[in-house]
N, C-alpha and C positions, 0 to 999 in steps of 0.2 A: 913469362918473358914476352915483351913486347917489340914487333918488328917492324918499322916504320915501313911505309910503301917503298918499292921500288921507284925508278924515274921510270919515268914514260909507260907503265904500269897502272890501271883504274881500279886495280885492287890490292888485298893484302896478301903479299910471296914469305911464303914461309918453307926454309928449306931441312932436312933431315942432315945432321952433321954425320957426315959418312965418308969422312975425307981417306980412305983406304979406293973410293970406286970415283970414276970419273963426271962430273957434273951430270951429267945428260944422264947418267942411270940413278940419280939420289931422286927420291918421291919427293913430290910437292906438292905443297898444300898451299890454292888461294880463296880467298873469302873477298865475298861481293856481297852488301859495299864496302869500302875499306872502312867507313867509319857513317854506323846505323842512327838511328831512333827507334825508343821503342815503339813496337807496331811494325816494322820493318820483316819483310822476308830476308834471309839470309842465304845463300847459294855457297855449299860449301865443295870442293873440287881437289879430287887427288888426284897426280898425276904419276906415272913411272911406278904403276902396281899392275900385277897380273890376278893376285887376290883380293878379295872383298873385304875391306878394312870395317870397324867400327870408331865410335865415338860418340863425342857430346861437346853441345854446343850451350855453353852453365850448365846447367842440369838437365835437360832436353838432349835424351838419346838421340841420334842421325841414324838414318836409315839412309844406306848407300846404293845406287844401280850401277848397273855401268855405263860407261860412253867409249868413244873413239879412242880418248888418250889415257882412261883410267875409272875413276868414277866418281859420281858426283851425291849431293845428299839437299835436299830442300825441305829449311827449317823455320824458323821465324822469332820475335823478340816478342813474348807479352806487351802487350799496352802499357801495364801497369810497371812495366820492370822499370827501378831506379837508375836513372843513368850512372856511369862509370866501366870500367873495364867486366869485358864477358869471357871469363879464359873457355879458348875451346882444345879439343884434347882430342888424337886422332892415331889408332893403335893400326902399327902399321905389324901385318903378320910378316912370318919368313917367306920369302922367297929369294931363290939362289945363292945370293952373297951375301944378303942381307938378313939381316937376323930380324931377328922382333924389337919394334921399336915404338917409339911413341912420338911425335910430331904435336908440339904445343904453342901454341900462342894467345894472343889477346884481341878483341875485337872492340874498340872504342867507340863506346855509345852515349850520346848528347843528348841533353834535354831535347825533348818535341817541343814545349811552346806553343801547346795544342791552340787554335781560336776558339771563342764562342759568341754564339748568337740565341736569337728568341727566336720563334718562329711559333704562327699560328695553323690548328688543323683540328677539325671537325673533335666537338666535346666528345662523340663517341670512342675515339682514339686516347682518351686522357682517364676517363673513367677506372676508377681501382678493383673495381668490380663489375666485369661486364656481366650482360645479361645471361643465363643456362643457352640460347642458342649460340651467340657468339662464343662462351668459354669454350662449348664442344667444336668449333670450327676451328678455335686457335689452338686447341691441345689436339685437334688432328692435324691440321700444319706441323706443330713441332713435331708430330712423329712421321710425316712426308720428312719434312726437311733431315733428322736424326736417320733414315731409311736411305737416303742418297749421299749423306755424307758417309756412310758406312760401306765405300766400295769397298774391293782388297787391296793393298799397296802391290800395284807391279810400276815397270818402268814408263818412265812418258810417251807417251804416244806424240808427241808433238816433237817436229826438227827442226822447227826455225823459234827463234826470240816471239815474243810477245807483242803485240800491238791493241793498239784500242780501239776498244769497238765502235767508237765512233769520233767522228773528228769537230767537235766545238769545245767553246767553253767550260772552263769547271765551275758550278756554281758553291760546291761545297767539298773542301778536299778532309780525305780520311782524319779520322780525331776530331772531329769540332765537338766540342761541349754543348750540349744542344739544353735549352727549357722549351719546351710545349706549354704554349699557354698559360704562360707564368707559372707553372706549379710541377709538370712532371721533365726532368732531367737524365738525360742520357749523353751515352756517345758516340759519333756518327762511323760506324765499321767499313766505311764503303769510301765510294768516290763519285759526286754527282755530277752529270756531264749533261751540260745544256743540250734541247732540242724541243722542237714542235712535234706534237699529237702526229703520228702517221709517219713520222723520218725513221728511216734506217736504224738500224741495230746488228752490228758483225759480234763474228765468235773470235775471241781476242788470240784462241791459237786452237788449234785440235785436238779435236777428245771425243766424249759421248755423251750426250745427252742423257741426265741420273734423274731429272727433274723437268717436268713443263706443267704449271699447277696457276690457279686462282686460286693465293693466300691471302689468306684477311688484310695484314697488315703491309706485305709486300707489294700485293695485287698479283697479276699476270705475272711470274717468275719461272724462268729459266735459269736451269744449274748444267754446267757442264764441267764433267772431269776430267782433268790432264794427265791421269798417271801421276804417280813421284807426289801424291798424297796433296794435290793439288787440283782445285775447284776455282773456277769463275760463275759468277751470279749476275743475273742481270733480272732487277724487280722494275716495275708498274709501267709493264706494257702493255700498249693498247690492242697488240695479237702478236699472239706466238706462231711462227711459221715452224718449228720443230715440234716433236712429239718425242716422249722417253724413248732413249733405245736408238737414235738417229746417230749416224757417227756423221761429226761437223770436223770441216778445213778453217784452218785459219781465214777468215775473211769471209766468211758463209754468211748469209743471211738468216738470224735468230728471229726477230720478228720489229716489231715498230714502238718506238717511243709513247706511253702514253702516261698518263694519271690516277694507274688502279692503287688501290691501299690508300696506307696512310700518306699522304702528300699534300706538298704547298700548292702544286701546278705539274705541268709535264715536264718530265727529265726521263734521264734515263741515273740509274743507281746502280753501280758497277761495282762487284763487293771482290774479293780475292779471300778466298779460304786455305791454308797451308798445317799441316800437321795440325788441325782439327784447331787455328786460332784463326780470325780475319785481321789479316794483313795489310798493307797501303799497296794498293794499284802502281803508286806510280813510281816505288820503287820494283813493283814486278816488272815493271817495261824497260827498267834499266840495267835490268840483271844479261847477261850475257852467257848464252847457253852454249851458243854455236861458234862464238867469235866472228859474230856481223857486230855490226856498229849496232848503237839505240834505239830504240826509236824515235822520231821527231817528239818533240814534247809540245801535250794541247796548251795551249793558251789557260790561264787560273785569273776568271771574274775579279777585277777589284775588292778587297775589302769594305 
């Protein structure tokens, strides 16, 4: 069943038909954003429960915590998923008057229309087979990195919405189709936000620091975890001012923009991890956690 937005509403209200009890006591269910892509985080929000509901959002169990007005669940859309309708399914337990119930709806998902470009970087980056020292570097990264994506799910540490960590251009937004060198092809999981060697670098909300590492191909990398099975990344900086283990505020200083890894020039590479997929930054900044407004949106490099 499919329920169009409300007015004046930025996302999808889905109500439980319970017409024996009075509005204000029927659970609701809203989904942010009203209408995704795939790659997209999705923010899903029950309201008017005292119990911890389950669900799934297509096939992709939710895992619920609580909040102020009920509880919430942050999930996300494979990259690969085919656009059309996502039915999400939200099992509401008893309580008081309410019996057991189920809360359904449809989440409409649009083609991406991903870009793509070329982009050149050093042969040693493109090679099929690196050399026995580099392979031992990069299969100890992936097990740094698989070591800090593995916190426990508990609730977010973070109470305000999202912000980014730093304020310029975007030179490359999440999904670009990328060729290396004419010959190796991927896709870009992050978000590239212009800056010079030595500029600022904030923590886009609060968490802990699960990661501060020189990897091969990210460089200088910093990982911080937000609870609610959520990770912000920030690769090829030219210093890390945190250490593992550091609990960061929103707006803290991570360390400085540089050129480590594989890279064209300085940037900073802003990734967003959510129930163990990478997600688009810039729809995390527009999810609405606390009911603050958005955030200001950076400016995106011409084509």
């Amino acid at each position: 069943m499919h329920i169009a937005p409300l007015r004046r509403l930025p996302f999808l209200l889905l109500a439980l038909g319970l017409s024996a009890l009075a509005a204000e006591e029927r659970p609701l269910l809203s989904l942010q954003p009203a209408v995704a892509r795939p790659g997209d985080p999705v923010l899903v929000t029950v309201r008017g429960l005292t119990q911890v509901p389950t669900g799934t959002l297509g096939e992709r169990p939710l895992r619920f915590y609580p909040t102020r007005e009920g509880f919430q669940a942050l999930s996300g859309l494979p990259v690969e998923l085919t656009p059309g309708p996502v039915p999400v399914k939200v099992s509401v337990p008893a309580q008081g008057l309410i019996a057991p119930a189920e809360l359904t709806g449809t989440l409409d998902v649009v083609a991406a229309g991903w870009p793509s470009r070329t982009l050149k970087v050093a042969n040693k980056f493109t090679v099929k087979k690196p050399e026995p020292a580099v392979q031992a570097r990069m299969e100890a990264d992936r097990a740094a990195f698989a070591a800090a994506f593995a916190q426990a799910f508990v609730a977010p540490v973070f109470k305000e919405n999202f912000a980014w960590p730093r304020q310029d251009s975007i030179t490359a937004p999440y999904g670009d189709l990328r060729t290396y060198n004419g010959k190796k092809q991927s896709q870009h999981y992050g978000t590239d936000i212009r800056g010079a060697t030595g500029t600022p670098v904030y923590a886009a909300n609060a968490g802990t620091v699960v990661m501060s590492r020189d990897a091969y191909a990210s460089g200088n990398t910093v990982l911080v975890h937000h609870g609610a099975g959520l990770y912000t990344a920030y690769f090829h900086l030219s210093a890390m001012d945190v250490k593992d283990g550091d609990r960061v505020e929103r707006g803290q200083l991570l360390g400085k923009v540089g050129a480590t890894g594989r890279v064209t020039g300085p940037h900073l590479h802003w990734g967003v991890k959510v129930d163990d997929m990478w997600v688009d930054g810039e729809t995390l900044l527009k999810l609405d956690f606390t009911g603050e407004p958005a955030p200001a949106v950076t400016q995106r490099d011409k084509e």
